[in-house]
C-alpha positions, -999 to +999 in steps of 0.1 A: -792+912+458-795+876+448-767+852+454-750+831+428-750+797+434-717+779+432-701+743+434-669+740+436-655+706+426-620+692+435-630+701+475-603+686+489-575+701+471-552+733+479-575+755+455-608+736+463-602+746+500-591+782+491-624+786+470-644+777+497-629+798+526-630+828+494-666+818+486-679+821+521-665+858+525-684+868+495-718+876+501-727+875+465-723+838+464-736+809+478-719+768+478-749+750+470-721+719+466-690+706+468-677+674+451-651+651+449-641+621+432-646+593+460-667+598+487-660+619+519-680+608+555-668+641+572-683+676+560-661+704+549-667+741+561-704+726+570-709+711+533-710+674+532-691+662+496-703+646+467-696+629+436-698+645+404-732+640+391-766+656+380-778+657+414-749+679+427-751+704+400-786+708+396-792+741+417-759+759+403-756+788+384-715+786+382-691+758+385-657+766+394-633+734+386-599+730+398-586+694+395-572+673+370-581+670+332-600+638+334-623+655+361-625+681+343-637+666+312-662+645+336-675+680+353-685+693+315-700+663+303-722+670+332-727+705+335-731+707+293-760+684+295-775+706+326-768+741+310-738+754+335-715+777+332-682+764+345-646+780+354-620+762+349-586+765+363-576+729+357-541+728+337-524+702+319-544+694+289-535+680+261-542+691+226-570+664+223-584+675+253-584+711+246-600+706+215-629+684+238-631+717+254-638+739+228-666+715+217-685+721+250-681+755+248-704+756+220-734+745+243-724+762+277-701+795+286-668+781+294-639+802+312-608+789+309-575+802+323-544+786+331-540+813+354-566+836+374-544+860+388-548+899+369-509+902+370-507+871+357-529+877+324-511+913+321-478+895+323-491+872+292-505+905+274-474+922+279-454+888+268-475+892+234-465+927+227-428+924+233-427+891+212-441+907+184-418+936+186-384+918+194-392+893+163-371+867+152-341+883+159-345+874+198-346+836+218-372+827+243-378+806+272-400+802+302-388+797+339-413+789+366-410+771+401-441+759+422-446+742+455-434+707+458-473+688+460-471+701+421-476+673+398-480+687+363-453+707+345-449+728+332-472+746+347-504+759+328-494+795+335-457+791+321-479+771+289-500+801+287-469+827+287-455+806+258-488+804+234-480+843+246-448+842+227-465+822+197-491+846+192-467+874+193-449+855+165-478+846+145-468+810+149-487+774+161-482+770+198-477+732+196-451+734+166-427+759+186-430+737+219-392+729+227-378+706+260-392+705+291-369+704+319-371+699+357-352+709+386-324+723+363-299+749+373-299+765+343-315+756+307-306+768+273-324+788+249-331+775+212-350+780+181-383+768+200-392+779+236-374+760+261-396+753+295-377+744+330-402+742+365-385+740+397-407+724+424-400+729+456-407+742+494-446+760+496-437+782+461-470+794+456-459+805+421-432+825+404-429+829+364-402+847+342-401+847+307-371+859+292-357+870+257-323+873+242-304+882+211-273+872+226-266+910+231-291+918+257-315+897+275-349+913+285-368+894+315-407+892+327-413+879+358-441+874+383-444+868+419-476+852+435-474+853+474-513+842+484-528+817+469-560+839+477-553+858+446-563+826+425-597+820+439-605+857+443-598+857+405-620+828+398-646+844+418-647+875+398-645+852+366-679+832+374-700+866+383-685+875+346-695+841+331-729+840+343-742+865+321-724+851+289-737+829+263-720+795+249-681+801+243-646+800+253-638+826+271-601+833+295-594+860+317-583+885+291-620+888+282-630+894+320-599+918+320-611+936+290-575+932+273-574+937+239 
């Protein structure tokens, strides 16, 4: 069976390193590269790191990006000029940026997920379906608490849980946004959804989304113990991708959710 030749950007970080100890257990894939954005004497896992560029990227079938949105925006001006498919788990984009995004999607398959995990996505699916059943007549708000090395928030899951709630409302994301807290105790619900992170300790990731008429309060939650889960789930995602043509695609599509 042939192998399908991955880089993996972002090599020094948490995920970068998890992709590549996941990547080498797989024996349907192969690094051809790994990058980062300065340069790195020392060779990782037997792979000596690179910049971003043509060069690094030439022999991939898949790109799997994990790092920050400028990066990330850098790895698909690349890759869209090449022809790659690319994965990206990157979170914290801005509306502009998103919409950057969806431009390149039109020349190269694009998988984008602020989460990779299968309970993760079924937790967002499920978030849908009770938001359009509860209505208006229920409050929202999103809880999540990651690791302490954690610099965005909130996080892209908890983000992805509340376009959940939007689209279960019918409603623009962006326009039912409400505060963002951190490190509260406790945080109240309004007429928009409320966000509070919590970063702290080696979290790997826990998310709860909860709603309430002010008669009963219904709760979601999810509990990530092994960061493994994450790259495992990007894994699966770029076998997925690379038979895809030019799009935006997330994990529901891999997931077959309807």
């Amino acid at each position: 069976m042939k192998k399908t030749n991955l880089v993996i950007t972002g090599c020094l970080g948490r995920m970068g390193k998890q992709l590549i100890k996941s990547a080498k257990s797989e024996k349907n894939f192969k690094i051809v590269s790994i990058t980062e954005n300065k340069l790195i004497k020392k060779k990782i896992s037997g792979l000596k790191p690179q910049l971003n560029s043509e060069s690094a990227f030439k022999n991939a079938n898949v790109i799997i990006d994990f790092t920050v949105p400028k990066c990330t925006l850098e790895v698909l001006k690349i890759a869209s000029k090449l022809k790659k498919s690319v994965v990206i788990g990157t979170t914290g984009f801005s509306k502009k940026e998103d919409s950057l995004i969806k431009k390149y999607s039109r020349k190269i398959p694009i998988l984008k997920a602020g989460n990779m995990s299968l309970g993760i996505n079924l937790l967002m699916y499920i978030t849908e379906i009770a938001s359009k059943s509860l209505g208006n007549n229920f409050l929202s708000k999103v809880f999540e608490i990651h690791h302490k090395h954690k610099k965005d928030h909130p996080s892209g899951t908890a983000l992805m849980l509340g376009k959940g709630i939007a689209i279960g409302k019918n409603k623009d994301f962006y326009k039912l946004m409400g505060k963002k807290y951190l490190n509260k105790k406790s945080f109240p619900y309004s007429k928009k959804i409320n966000f509070n992170s919590i970063r702290k300790g080696e979290t790997v990731g826990e998310h709860q989304v909860t709603f309430s008429s002010g008669k009963e309060i219904i709760t979601l939650n999810h509990e990530a113990f092994d960061r493994a889960l994450y790259s495992e789930g990007a894994l699966t995602a770029a076998k997925w991708l690379m038979k895809k043509k030019p799009g935006l695609y997330s994990m529901r599509n891999v997931l077959n959710f309807k």
